[in-house]
N, C-alpha and C positions, 0 to 999 in steps of 0.2 A: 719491346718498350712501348711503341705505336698503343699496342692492346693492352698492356698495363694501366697507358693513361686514358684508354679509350672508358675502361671500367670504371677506373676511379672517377672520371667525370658522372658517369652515369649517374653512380652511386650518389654523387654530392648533387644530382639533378632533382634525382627521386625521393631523397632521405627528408623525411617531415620534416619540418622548425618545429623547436621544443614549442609546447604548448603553456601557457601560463595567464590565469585569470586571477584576477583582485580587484575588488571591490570592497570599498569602505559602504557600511549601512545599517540598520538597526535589525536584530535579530526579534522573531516575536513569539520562539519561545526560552530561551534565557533571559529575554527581555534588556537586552543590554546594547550599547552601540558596538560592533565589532568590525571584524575584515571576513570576508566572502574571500574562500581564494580555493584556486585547482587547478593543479598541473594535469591532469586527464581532458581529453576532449567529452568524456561521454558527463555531462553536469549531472544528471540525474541521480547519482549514486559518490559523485566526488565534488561539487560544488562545495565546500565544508565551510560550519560558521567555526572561526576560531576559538569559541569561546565553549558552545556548547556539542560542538560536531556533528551538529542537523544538517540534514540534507535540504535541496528545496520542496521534492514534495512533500516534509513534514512542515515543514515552515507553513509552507499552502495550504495543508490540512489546519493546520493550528488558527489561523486567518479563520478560515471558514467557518470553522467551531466555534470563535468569537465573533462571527458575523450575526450567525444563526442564535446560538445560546452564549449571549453574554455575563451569563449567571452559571455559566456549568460548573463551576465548583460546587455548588448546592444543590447540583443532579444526581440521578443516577445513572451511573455510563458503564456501558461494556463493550468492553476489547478483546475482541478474536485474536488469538495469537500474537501477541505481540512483540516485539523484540526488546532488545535493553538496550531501547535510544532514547534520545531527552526526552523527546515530546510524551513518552510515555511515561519514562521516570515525570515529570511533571504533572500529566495527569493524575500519576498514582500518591503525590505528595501532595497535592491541591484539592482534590477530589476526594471525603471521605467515603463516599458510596460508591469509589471507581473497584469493578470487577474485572480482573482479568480472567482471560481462557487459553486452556491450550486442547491439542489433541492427541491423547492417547490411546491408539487403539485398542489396546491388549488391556484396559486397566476400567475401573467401574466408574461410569460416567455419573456426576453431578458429586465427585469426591474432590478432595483436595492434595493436589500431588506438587511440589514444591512450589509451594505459594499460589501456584495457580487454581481456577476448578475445569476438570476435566469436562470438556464438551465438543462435543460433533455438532459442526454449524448445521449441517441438514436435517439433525434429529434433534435438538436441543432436550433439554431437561428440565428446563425454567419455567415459570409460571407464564401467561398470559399476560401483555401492558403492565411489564413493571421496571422498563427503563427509559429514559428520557432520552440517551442518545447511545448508538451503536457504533462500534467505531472498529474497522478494519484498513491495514494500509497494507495492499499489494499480498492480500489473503484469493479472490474469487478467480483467481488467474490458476487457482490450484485445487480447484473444486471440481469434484467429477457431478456433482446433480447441481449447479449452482442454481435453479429454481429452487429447489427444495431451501436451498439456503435463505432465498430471498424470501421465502415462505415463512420460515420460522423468525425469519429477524424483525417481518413485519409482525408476525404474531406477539411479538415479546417487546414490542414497542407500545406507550403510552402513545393514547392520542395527543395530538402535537408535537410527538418525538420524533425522532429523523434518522436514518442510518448516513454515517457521511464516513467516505471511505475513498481512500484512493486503490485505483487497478491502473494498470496499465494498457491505453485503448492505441493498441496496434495496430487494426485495419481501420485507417484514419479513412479510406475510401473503397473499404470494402467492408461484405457484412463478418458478423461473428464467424470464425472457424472454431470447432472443435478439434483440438488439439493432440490429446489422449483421451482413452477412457479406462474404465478398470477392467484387468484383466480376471480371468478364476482366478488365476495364484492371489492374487490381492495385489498386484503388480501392474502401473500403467504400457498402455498398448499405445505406443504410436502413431499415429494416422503418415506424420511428417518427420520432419528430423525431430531426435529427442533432445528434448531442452528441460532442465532444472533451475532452477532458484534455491537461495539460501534457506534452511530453515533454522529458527532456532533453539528448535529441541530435538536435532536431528542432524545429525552430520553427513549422512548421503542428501540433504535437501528434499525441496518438494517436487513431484514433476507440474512442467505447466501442461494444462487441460484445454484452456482456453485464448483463442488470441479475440480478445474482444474488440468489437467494431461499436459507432459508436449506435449500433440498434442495441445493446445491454438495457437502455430505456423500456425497450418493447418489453426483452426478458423479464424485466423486475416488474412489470403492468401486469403480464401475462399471470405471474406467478403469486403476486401480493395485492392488483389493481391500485397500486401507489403510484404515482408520478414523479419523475427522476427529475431533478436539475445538475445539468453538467458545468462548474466551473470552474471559468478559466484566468488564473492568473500570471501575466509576466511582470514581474515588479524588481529589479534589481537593487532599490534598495532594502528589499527585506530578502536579496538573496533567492529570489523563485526567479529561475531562468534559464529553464534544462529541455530535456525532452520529454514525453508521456505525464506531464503535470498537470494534468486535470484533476480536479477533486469533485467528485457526487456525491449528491444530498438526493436521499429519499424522503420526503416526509407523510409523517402519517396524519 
């Protein structure tokens, strides 16, 4: 009996408290007042606006977008893979010159494959300066050449355009680690433990490549000679108030 109650103490010593967050505040991209709430500890992916089911770093991208180009509905914008979350649906209903992209391997790249245009960030197919903003969220964490990426993305920018793009910057005090790379088979290799992400057009997900520190500056210099701005928002009345919420602005 002793040991019966010895465990159950235990157990009622170690066992979390239910976790539960709510906040009342204005969403800024359904653009409406609503409630912030999440029963997860991890915010970054559960922080949810009730109204449009944004997370915080799209909330933060959206910010940023408006900071920088308060005119983007009358741009031209492209989106590297992107998912079917607001901030997009909103782009893509706001924006009549928003493009989206996906990645196909096996299929002819600058076609059109369900609503999307097939494209490979590191080799693109597009012309030369003819978008005004480039927009990836939590795409360059899955890139095996992610120079080459930053290559092309500045290349396909208009002067005064900007690629603004959330990644997730991991080694907050360490530099960049390569992750994976590509194997022959077409299969990533390891370096560390293997780790995946969601994809959207892909139900085995993407692998990660990259755990980026925050020298990704250097990377994107090295590779386009652009200069990075990393920002940072905690604002809980618009609901940003997670982990890995930085948003970067390249501008050209």
């Amino acid at each position: 009996m002793y040991c019966k109650n010895l465990v159950k103490n235990i157990k009622n010593v170690i066992a979390p408290p239910p976790f539960h967050l709510k906040q009342n505040g204005f969403c800024p991209i359904c653009e409406q007042n609503t409630v912030f709430f999440s029963e997860n500890t991890w915010l970054r992916d559960n922080f949810l606006c009730i109204k449009c089911g944004s997370i915080p770093r799209q909330r933060a991208l959206m910010i940023i977008i408006e900071k920088y180009f308060p005119n983007w509905r009358n741009l031209s914008i492209h989106e590297s893979s992107p998912g079917e979350c607001s901030i997009t649906k909103k782009l893509k209903q706001e924006c009549k010159k928003y493009i989206g992209s996906q990645y196909y391997s096996d299929r002819e790249f600058g076609s059109i494959i369900n609503g999307y245009r097939n494209e490979n960030l590191e080799k693109q197919t597009f012309d030369n300066q003819i978008f005004d903003i480039v927009i990836t969220q939590d795409v360059l964490e899955h890139i095996y050449n992610p120079q080459e990426a930053f290559f092309e993305i500045a290349r396909t920018l208009k002067n005064g355009g900007a690629h603004i793009f959330t990644v997730p910057i991991i080694n907050k005090f360490n530099k960049t680690e390569i992750w994976a790379t590509l194997g022959e088979n077409g299969e990533p290799v390891f370096s560390k433990a293997e780790e995946w992400h969601g994809n959207p057009i892909d139900e085995k997900g993407s692998p990660v490549t990259m755990h980026w520190g925050y020298d990704i500056v250097d990377y994107i210099r090295e590779a386009s000679d652009l200069k990075t701005k990393i920002e940072y928002i905690h604002d809980l009345n618009h609901g940003i108030w997670a982990e890995y919420i930085e948003v970067l602005v390249t501008k050209k």
